[in-house]
C-alpha positions as CSV (number, residue, x, y, z in Angstrom):
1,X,1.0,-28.2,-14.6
2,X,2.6,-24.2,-14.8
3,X,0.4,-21.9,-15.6
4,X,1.3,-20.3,-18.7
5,X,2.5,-16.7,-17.4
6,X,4.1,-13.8,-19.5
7,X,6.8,-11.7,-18.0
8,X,8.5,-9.3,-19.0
9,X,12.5,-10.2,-19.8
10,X,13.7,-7.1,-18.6
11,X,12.2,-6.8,-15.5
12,X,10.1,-10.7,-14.7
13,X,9.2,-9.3,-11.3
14,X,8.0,-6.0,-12.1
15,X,9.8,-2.7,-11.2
16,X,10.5,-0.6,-8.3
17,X,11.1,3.3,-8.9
18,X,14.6,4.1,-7.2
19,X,12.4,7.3,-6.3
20,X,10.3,5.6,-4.3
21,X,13.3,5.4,-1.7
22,X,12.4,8.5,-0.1
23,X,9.3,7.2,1.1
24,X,10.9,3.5,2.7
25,X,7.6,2.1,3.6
26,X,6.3,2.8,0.2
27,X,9.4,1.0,-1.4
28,X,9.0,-1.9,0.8
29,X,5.7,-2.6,-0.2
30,X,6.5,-2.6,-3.6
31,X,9.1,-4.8,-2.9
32,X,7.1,-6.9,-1.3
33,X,4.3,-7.3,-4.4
34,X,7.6,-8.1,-6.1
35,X,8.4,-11.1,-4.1
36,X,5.2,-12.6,-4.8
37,X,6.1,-12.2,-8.3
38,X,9.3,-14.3,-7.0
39,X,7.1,-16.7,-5.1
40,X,4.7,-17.5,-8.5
41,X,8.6,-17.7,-10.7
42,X,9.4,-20.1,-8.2
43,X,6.1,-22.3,-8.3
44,X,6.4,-22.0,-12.1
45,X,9.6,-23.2,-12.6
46,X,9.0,-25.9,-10.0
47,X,6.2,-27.2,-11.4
48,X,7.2,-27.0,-15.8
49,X,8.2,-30.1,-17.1
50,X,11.3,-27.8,-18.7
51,X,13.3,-25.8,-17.4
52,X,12.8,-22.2,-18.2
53,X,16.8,-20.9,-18.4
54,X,15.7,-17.2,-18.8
55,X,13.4,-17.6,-15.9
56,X,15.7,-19.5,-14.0
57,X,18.4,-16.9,-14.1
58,X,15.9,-13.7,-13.0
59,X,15.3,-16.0,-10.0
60,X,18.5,-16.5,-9.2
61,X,20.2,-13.3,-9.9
62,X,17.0,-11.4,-8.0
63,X,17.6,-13.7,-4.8
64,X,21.7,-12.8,-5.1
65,X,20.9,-9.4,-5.2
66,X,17.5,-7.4,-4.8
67,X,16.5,-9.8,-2.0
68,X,19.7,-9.7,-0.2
69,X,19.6,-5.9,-0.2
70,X,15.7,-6.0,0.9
71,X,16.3,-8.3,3.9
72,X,19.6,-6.1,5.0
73,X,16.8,-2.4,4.4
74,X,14.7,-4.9,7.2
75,X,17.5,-6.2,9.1
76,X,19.6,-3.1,9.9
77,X,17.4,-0.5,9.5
78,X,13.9,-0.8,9.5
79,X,13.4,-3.7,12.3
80,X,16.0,-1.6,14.6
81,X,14.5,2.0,14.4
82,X,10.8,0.3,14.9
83,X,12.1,-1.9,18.0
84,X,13.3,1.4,19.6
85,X,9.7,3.1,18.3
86,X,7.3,-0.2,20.2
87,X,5.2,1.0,23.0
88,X,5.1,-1.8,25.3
89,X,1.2,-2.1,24.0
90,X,1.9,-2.8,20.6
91,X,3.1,-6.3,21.7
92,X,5.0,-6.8,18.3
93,X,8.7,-7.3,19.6
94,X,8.2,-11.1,19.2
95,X,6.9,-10.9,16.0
96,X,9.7,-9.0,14.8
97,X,12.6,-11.5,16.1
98,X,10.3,-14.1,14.4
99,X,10.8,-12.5,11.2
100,X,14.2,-12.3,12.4
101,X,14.4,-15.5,12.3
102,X,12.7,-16.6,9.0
103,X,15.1,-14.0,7.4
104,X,18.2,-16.4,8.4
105,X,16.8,-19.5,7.6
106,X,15.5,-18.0,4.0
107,X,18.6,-16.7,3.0
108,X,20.1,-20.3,3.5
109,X,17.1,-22.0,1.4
110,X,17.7,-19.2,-1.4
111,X,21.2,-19.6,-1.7
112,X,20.7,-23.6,-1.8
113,X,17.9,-22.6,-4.5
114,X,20.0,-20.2,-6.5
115,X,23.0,-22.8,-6.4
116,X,20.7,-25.5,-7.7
117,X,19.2,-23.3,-10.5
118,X,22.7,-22.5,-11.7
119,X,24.2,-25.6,-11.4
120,X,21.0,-27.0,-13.3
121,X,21.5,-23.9,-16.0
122,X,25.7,-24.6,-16.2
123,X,25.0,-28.2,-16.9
124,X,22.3,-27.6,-19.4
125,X,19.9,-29.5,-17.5
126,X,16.2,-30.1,-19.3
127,X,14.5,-30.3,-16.2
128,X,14.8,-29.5,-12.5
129,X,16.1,-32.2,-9.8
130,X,13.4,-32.6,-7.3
131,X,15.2,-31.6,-4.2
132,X,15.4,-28.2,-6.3
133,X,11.4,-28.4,-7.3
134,X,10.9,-28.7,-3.1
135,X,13.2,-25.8,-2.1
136,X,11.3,-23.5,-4.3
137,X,7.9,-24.7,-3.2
138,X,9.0,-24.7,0.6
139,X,10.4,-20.7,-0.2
140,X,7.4,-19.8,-1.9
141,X,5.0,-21.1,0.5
142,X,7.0,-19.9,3.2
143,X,8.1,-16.2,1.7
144,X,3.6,-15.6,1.3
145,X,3.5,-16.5,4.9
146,X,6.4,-13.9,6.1
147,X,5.0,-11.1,3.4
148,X,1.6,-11.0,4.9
149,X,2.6,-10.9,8.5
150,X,5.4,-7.9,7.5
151,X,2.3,-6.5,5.2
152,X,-0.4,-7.0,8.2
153,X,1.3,-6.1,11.0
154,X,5.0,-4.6,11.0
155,X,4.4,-1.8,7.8
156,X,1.1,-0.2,9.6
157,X,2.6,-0.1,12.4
158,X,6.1,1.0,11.4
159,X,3.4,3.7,9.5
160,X,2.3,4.7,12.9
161,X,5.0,4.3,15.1
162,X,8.7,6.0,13.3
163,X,8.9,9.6,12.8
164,X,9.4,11.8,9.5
165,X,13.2,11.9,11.1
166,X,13.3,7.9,11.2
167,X,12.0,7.6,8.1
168,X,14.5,10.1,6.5
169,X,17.0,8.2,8.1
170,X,15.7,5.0,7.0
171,X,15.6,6.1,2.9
172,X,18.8,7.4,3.3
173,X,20.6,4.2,4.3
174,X,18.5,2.1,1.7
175,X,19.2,4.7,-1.0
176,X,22.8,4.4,-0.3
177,X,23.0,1.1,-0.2
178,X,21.9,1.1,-3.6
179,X,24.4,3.5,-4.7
180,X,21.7,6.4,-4.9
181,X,22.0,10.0,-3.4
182,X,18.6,10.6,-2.3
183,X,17.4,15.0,-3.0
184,X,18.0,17.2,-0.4
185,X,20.4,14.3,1.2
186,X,23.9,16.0,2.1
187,X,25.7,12.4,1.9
């Protein structure tokens, strides 16, 4: 049975300051605690006997949005700039196409999982199919996995490894993204 859990409606996963862009590792960390938030919605709507509509569509609307933008912050800039930053020493090129790859294949289970919450919300459903119940399991279990490795291994050494000018760079392109002009940032 779901544990009872209380969240708040505005923000069910928690908040991340738009300030916190100028320091990109920072913000991606806090991301990151986010998803877990994500990752316990998704084990609690899996496992209630009802379906939670409210809770249904903050999971939904936070995988069409926030986590698309957070895998694009990885995707295009992060992963790039550190790739160019490895020493051949740090050995962590393979880890980062791994989490390459879990990126693809997650964005297909989410949008699977966000079509079957809404079609479940549209038709007023009481209670989740259980194909839907499995996707978000299998996404919880297997988002954990990919935030500890990222949390482990790729922010330390993304911490170590890209320059004040890479990271500038970096909270630039994620502020933008976002629509925000980031102080002291002439674009």
């Amino acid at each position: 049975m779901a544990r009872a859990r209380r969240r708040d409606p505005a923000a069910p996963f928690g908040r991340c300051e738009p300030k916190l862009l100028s320091r990109p590792l920072e913000f991606i960390h806090v991301e990151h605690l986010r998803h877990r938030e994500l990752c316990q919605a998704a084990e609690d709507l899996a496992e209630a006997e009802t379906l939670d509509r409210r809770l249904a569509e903050a999971v939904v609307n936070f995988l069409r949005s926030e986590m698309t933008l957070h895998v694009i912050d990885e995707e295009e800039d992060l992963f790039p700039v550190l790739r160019r930053r490895l020493k051949p020493s740090d050995e962590a090129g393979r880890i980062i196409g791994l989490l390459s790859g879990e990126h693809a294949a997650d964005e297909k289970l989410s949008q699977e999982i966000a079509s079957g919450l809404s079609a479940a919300i549209d038709a007023k459903a009481t209670a989740l199919p259980k194909p839907i119940r499995n996707a978000l399991l299998a996404f919880a279990d297997r988002q954990r996995r990919h935030l500890s490795v990222e949390n482990a291994i790729v922010l330390p050494l993304a911490s170590q490894r890209l320059s004040k000018r890479d990271l500038d760079e970096i909270a630039r392109r994620m502020a933008a993204r976002r629509g925000i002009r980031l102080r002291g940032s002439s674009t």
